[in-house]
ROTI-542198 format. One record per residue (C-alpha): y, x, z. Coordinates in steps of 0.001 Angstrom, whole numbers. Layout:
<nodes>
<node <Y; X; Z>>
...
</nodes>
This chain:
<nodes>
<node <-17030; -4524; 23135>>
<node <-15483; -6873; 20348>>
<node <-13145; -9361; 21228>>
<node <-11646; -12156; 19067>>
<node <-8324; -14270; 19829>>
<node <-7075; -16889; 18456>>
<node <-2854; -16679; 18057>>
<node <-2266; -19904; 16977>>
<node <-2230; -22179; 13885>>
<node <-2940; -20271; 10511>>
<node <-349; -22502; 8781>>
<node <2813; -20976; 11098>>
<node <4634; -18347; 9152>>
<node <6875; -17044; 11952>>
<node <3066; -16008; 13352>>
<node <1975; -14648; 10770>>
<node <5039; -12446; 9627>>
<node <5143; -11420; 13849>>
<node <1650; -10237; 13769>>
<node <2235; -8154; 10601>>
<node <5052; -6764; 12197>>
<node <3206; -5983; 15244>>
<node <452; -3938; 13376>>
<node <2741; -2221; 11186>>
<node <4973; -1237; 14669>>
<node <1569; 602; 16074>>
<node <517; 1867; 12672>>
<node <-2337; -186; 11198>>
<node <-3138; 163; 7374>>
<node <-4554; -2659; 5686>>
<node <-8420; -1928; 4110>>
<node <-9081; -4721; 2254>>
<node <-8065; -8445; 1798>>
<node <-10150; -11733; 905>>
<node <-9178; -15246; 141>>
<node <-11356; -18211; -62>>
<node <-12346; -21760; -296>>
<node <-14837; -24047; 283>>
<node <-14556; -27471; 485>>
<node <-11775; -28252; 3143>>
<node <-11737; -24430; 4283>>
<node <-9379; -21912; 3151>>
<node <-10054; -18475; 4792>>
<node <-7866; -15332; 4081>>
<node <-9822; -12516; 5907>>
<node <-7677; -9191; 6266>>
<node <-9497; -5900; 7500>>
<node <-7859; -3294; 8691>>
<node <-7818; -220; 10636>>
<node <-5787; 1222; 13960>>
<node <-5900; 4337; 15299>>
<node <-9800; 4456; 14470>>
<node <-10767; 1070; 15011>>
<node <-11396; -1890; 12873>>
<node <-9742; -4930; 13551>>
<node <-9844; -8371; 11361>>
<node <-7279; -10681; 10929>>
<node <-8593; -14681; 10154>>
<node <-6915; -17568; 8963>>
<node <-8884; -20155; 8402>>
<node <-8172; -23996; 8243>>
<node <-8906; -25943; 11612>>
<node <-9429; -22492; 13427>>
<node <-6579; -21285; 13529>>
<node <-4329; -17561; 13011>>
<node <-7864; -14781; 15097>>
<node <-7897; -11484; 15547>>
<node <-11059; -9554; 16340>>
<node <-11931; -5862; 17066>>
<node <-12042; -3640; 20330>>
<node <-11194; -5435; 23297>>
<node <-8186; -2834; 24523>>
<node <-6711; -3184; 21003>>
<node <-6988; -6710; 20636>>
<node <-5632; -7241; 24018>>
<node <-2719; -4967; 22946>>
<node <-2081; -7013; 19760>>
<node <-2167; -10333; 21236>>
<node <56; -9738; 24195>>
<node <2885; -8214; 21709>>
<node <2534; -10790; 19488>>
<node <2593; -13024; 22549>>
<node <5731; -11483; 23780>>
<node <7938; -11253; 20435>>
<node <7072; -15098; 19646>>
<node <8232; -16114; 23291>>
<node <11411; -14144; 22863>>
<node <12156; -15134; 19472>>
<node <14253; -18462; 19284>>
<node <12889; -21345; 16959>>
</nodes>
C-alpha cells in the first residue's frame, strides 16, 4: 500500500541535503527529475527507485518537503531522516 509523508518545509536545505543522504546511504538511484511552476506553485518532483520500489520525492510550495511509495520503505526513509535531523545540531 502507498504511503506519502510529509518531512517538513520544501524551502529547508539541511532537509533536503539529509534526505538525499539518506537514499543514497540505502542505495536509491534517481529515475527522473521535474521542475515546475504555476502561478504561486513551484513543484520539483524526483522519482526514483530502491531496492525495487518506486518512491517520489515532492517539493512543492505550501506543501511542504513528501515522500511517497511503499509503506515499509517510506516508513524507513522518514524515521532516518527523522533521526539524523534530531541529532544534527542547528
Amino acid at each position: 500500500m502507498a504511503r506519502t509523508v510529509i518531512l517538513g518545509p520544501e524551502y529547508d536545505p539541511h532537509l533536503l541535503a539529509t534526505v538525499k543522504k539518506v537514499l543514497r546511504q540505502l542505495g536509491a538511484s534517481v529515475e527522473s527529475r521535474n521542475w515546475s511552476i504555476a502561478g504561486s506553485q513551484e513543484i520539483e518532483t524526483v522519482q526514483a527507485q530502491l531496492a525495487g520500489q518506486e518512491i517520489t520525492i515532492e517539493a512543492e510550495t505550501y506543501i511542504g518537503l513528501s515522500i511517497t511509495g511503499d509503506e515499509l520503505t517510506i516508513g524507513e526513509i522518514s524515521e532516518r531522516v527523522r533521526q539524523t535531523t534530531q541529532s544534527t545540531p542547528t
